[in-house]
C-alpha positions as CSV (number, residue, x, y, z in Angstrom):
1,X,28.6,227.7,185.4
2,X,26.1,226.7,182.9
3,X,26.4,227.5,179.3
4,X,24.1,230.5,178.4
5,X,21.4,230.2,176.4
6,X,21.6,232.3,173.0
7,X,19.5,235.3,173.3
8,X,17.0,234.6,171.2
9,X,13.6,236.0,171.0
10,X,11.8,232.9,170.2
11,X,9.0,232.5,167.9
12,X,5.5,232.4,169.6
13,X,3.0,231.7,166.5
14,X,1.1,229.5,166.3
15,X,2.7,227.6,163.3
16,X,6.1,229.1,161.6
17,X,5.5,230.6,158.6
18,X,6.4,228.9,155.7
19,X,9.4,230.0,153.8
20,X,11.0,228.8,150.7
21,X,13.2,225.1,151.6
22,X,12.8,225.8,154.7
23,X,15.7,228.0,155.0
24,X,15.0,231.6,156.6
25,X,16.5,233.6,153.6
26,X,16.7,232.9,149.6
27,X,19.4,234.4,148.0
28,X,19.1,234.9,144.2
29,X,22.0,235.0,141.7
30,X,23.1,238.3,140.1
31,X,20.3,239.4,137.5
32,X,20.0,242.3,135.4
33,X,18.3,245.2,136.7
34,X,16.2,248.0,135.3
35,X,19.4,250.6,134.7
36,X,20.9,247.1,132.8
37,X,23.4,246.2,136.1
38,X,23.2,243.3,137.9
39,X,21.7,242.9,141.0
40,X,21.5,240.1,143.7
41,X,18.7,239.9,145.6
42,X,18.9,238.4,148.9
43,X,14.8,238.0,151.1
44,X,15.4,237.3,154.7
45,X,11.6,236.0,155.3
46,X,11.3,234.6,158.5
47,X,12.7,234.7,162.1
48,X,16.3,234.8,161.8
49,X,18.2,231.6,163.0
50,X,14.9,229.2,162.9
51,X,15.3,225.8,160.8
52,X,19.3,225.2,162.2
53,X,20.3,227.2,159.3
54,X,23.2,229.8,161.3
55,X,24.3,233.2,160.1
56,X,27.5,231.7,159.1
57,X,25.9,229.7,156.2
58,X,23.6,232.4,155.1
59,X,27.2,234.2,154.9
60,X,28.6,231.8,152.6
61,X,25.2,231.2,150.6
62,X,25.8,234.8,149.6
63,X,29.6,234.3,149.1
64,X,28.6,232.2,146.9
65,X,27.4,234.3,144.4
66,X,29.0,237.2,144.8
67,X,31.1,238.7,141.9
68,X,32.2,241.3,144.2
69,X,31.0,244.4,142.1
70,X,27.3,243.4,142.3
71,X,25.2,245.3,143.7
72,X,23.0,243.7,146.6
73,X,19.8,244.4,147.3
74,X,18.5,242.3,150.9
75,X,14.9,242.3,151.9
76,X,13.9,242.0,155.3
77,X,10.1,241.1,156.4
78,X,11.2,239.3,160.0
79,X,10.2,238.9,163.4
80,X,13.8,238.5,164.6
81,X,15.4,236.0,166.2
82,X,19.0,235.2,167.8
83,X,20.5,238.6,168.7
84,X,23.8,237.4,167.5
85,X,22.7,236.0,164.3
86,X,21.4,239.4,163.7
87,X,24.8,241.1,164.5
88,X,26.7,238.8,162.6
89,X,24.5,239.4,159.8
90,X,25.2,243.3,160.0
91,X,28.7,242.5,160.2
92,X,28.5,240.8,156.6
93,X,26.5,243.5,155.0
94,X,28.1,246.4,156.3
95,X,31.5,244.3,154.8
96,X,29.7,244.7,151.4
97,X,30.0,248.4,151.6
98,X,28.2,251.0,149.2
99,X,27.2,248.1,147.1
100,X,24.8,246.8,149.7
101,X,21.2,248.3,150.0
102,X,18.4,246.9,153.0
103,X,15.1,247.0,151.8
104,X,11.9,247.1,154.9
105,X,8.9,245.5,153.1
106,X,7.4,244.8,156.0
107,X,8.7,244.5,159.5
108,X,12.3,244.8,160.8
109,X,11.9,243.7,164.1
110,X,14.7,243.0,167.1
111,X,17.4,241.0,165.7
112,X,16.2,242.1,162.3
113,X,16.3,245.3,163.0
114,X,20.3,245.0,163.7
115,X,20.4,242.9,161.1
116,X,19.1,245.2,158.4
117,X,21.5,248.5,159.8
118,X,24.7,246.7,158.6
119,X,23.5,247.9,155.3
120,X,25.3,251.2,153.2
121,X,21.7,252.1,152.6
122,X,18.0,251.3,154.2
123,X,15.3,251.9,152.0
124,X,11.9,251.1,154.1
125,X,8.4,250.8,152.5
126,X,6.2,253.5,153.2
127,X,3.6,251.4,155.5
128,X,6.8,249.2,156.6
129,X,7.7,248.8,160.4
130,X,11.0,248.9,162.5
131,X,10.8,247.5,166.1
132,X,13.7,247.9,168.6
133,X,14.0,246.4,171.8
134,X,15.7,245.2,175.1
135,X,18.1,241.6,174.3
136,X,16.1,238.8,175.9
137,X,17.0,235.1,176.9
138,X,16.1,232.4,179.0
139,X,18.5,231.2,181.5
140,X,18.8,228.6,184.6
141,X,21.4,228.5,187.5
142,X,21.9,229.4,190.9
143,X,22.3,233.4,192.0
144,X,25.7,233.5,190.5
145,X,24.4,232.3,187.0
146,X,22.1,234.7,186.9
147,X,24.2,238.0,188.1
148,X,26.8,236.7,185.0
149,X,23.7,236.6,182.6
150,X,22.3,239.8,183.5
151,X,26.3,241.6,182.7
152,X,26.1,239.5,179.7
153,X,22.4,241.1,178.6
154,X,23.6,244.5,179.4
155,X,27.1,244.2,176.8
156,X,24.4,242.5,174.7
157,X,22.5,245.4,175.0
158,X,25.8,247.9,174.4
159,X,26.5,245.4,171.2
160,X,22.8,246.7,169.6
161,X,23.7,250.4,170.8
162,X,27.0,250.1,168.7
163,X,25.2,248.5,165.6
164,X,22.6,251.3,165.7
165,X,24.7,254.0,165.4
166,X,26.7,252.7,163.1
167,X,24.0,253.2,160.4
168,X,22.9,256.7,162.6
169,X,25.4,258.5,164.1
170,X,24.3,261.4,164.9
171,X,21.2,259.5,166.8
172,X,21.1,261.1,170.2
173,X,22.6,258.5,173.0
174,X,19.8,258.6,175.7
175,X,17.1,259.0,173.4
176,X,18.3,255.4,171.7
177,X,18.8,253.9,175.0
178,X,15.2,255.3,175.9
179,X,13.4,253.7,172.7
180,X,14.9,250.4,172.9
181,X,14.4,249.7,177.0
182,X,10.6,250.9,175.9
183,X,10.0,248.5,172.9
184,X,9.5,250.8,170.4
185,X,7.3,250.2,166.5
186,X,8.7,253.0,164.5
187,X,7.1,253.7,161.0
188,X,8.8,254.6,158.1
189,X,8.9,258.0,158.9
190,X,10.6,257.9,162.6
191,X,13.0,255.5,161.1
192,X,14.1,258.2,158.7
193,X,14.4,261.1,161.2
194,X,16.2,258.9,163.5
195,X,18.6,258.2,160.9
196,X,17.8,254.3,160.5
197,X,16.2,254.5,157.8
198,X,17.8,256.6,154.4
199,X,14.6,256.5,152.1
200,X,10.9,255.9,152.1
201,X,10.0,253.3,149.2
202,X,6.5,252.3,147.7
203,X,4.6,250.1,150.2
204,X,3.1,247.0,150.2
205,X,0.5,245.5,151.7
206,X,2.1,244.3,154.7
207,X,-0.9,241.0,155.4
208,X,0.8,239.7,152.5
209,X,3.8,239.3,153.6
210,X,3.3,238.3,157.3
211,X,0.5,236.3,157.2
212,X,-1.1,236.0,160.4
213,X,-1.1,238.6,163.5
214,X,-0.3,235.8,166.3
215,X,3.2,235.6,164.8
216,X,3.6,239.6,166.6
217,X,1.6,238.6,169.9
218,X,4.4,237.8,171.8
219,X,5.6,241.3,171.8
220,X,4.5,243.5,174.3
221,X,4.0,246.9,172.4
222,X,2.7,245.7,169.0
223,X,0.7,248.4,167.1
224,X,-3.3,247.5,167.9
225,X,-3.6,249.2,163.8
226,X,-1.0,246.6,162.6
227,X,-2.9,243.9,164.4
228,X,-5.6,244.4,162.8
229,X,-4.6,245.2,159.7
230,X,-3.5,241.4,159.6
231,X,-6.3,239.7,161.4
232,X,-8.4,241.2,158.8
233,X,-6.2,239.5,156.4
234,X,-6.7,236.5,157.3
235,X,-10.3,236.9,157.7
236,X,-10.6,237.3,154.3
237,X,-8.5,235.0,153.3
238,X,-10.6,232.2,155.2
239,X,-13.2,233.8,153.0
240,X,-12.7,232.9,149.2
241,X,-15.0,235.2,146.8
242,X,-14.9,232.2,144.6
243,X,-13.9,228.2,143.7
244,X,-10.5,227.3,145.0
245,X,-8.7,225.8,142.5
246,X,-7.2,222.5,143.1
247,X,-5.1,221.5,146.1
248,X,-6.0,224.6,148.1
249,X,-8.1,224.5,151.5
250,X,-11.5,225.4,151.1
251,X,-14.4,226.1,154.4
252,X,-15.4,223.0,155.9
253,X,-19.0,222.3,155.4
254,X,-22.0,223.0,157.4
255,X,-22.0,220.1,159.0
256,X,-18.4,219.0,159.8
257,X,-18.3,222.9,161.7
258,X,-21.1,221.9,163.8
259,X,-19.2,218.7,164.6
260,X,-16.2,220.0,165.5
261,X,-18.5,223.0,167.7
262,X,-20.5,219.9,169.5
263,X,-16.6,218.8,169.8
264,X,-15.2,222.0,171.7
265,X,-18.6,221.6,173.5
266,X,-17.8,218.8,175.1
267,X,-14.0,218.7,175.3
268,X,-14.4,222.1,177.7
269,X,-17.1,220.5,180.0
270,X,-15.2,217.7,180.6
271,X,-11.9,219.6,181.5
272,X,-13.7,222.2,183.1
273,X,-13.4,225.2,180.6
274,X,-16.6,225.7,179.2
275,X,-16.3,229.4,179.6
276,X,-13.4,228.8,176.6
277,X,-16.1,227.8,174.2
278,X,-17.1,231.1,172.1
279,X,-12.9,231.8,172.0
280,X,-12.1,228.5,171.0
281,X,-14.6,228.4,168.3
282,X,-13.4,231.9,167.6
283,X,-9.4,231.5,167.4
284,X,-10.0,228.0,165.7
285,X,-12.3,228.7,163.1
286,X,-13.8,225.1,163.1
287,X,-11.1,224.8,160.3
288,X,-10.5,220.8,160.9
289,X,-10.2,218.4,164.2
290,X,-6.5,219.0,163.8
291,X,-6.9,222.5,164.5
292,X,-9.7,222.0,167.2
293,X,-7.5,219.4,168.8
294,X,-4.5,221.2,169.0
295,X,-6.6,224.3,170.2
296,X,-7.7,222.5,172.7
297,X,-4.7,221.0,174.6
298,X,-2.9,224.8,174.3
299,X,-6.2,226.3,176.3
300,X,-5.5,223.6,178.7
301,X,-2.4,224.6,179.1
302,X,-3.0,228.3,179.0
303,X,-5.9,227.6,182.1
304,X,-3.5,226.3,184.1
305,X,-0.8,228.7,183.1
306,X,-3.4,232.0,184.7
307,X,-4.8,229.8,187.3
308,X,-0.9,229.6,188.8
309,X,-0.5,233.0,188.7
310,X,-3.5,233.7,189.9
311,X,-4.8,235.8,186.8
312,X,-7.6,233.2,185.6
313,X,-9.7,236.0,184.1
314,X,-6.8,236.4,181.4
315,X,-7.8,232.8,180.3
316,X,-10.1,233.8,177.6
317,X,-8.4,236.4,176.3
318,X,-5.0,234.6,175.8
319,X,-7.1,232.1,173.9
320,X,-8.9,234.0,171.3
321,X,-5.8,235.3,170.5
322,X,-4.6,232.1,169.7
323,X,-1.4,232.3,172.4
324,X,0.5,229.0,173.0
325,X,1.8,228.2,176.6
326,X,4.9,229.7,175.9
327,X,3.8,233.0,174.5
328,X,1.5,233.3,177.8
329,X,4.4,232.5,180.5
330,X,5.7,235.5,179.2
331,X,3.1,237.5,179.1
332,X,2.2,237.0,182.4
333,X,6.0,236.9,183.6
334,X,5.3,240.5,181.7
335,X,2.5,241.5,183.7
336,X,3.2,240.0,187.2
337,X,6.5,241.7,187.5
338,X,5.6,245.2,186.2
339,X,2.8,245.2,188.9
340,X,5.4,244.7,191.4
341,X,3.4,242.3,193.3
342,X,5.0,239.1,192.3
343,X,3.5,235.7,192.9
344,X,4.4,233.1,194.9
345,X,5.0,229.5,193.4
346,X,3.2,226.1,195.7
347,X,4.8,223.0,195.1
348,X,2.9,220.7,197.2
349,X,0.9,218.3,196.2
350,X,-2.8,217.8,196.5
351,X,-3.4,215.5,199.2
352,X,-5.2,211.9,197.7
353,X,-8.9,211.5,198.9
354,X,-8.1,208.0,199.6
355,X,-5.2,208.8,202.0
356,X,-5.2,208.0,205.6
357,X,-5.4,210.9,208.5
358,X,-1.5,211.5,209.5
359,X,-0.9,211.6,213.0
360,X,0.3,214.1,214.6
361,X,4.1,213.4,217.0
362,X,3.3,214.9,220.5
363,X,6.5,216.3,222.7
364,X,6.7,213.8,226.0
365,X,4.9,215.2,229.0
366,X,7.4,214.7,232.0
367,X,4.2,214.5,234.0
368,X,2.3,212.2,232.3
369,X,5.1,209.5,232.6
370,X,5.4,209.8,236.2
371,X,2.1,209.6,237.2
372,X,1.3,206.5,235.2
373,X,4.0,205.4,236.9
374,X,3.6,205.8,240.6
375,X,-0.2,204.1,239.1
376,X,1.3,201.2,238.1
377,X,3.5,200.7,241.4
378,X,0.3,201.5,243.3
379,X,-1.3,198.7,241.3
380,X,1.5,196.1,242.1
381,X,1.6,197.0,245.7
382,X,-1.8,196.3,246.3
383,X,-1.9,193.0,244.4
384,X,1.0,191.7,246.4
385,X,-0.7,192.6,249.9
């Protein structure tokens, strides 16, 4: 058998967001906090197992520092990321005892939502998310393979059960079982009456801290409000009231955006996608020919992607939200298999306008042969009279 692949829910943005050193998390030294003790901080920013930086050194990072009466205080904003980088993350923090506190700023989502339950307390921000869901991988193999992967997704999925109640207890079996198989956004609010979550904090404004709403698209319940709550981030954002100062991006001028429009313009007529101009332009932003490039080849891709499974009216939407190929295969794995309907896959090949008419074997006609032959004996017999 094949190894398995880690179940991972893979990040579908367009571009990772940026965290400190590239690392996923930044741990902070013991500092004094406002009743005078010290505190380490710890910010898990990012999808959890991303840069090849694995629970086990995040583990030691914050072995590092710990005194061992300190209290810690660990931050979550994350999309998630390998299940079991998430579980061994709970593991760690619910090791730390009453001294360890979880703190929601923004979004707790699938393997961060284990993640943050390891901790003695969960303290989520009042306009803060927690999303819970089915474990998820990819996997090759013949039908063996796949039966072993499935009974491995279901004690995956048993592994998330445990590390949930360990932080609710009480939570009601069925009901758990119901929310994650659904994919479930709680707020603040649910999250406390479940028992996942212990106190409401202050909130923050959560654009701040995500960034940029095609980093949640490959989810297939996100909250529409949260959506746009972000997009509209970004919109302003792409909007400066005044000067940038030095070093940061400004609009591209007048004239470079109606270059780089003339340039979608063109690139879709030729490939045959010029009803992907207005969400091109859209999704892209006419930001620079890097962008517009890059754009490009993923609509490409995303075309062919809906034209296989026969969905090509999903085209333009899948653009204008930015999707990469990726992000769309599962969506419309998503869609194709809750319909029911299933598609079916054609390998042939095109045949080549140059290539020759095949012909066609014929099955010997028993009569055929004997008649030419009696012919031909005919023919001898009257040439030799």
């Amino acid at each position: 058998m094949k190894p398995l692949m880690p179940f991972r829910i893979f990040n579908k943005a367009k571009s990772t967001q940026q965290v400190e050193d590239e690392h996923w998390y930044r741990i902070t030294a013991a500092t004094e906090g406002e009743s005078g003790a010290k505190v380490i901080e710890v910010y898990v920013y990012g999808e959890i197992g991303a840069w090849g930086i694995t629970a086990n050194q995040f583990i030691q990072d914050l072995k590092a520092v710990d005194d061992g009466v300190s209290e810690v205080v660990v931050a979550f904003n994350t999309n998630g990321g390998d299940l079991f980088e998430g579980l061994a993350i709970h593991n760690a923090l619910s090791r730390l005892g009453e001294r360890c506190t979880g703190r929601v700023d923004a979004l707790a989502a699938s393997a961060g939502s284990v993640a943050v339950c390891g901790a003695h307390r969960v303290i989520m921000a009042s306009n803060a998310m927690l999303m819970i869901h089915n474990p998820y991988t990819w996997v090759g193999g013949d039908a063996e393979d796949l039966r072993r992967v499935a009974d491995v997704l279901d004690q995956a999925f048993e592994a998330m059960i445990a590390a949930y109640k360990a932080k609710a207890p009480d939570i009601d079996d069925a009901e758990l079982r119901r929310l994650i198989n659904d994919e479930t956004w709680l707020t603040a609010q649910e999250a406390l009456e479940l028992g996942l979550a212990d106190e409401i904090g202050n909130g923050v404004k959560v654009q701040a801290c995500l960034g940029q709403g095609t980093a949640l698209a490959r989810y297939r319940n996100t909250p529409q409000a949260l959506l746009d709550q972000l997009r509209a981030s970004q919109a302003e954002s792409d909007t400066p009231s005044e000067p940038a100062p030095k070093g940061e991006p400004v609009a591209p001028p007048a004239a470079d955006s109606t270059a780089l429009a003339l340039m979608i313009t063109q690139a879709c007529a030729k490939a045959g996608i010029s009803n992907l101009v207005a969400p091109l332009i859209a999704s892209t932003k006419l930001a620079d020919e890097a962008t517009v490039q890059a754009a490009l080849t993923r609509a490409k891709a995303v075309r062919d992607l809906c034209v296989a499974a026969r969905l090509p009216e999903m085209t333009a939407d899948f653009v204008s939200a930015g999707l990469d190929a990726t992000a769309v295969r599962a969506r419309l794995f998503d869609k194709l298999v809750g319909s029911g309907k299933g598609f079916e896959i054609d390998n042939s090949l095109p045949p080549a306008d140059d290539e020759p008419e095949k012909v066609k074997a014929k099955l010997p006609n028993p009569s055929n042969i004997w008649s030419a032959r009696r012919q031909a004996a005919q023919q001898r017999t009257g040439k030799g009279a």
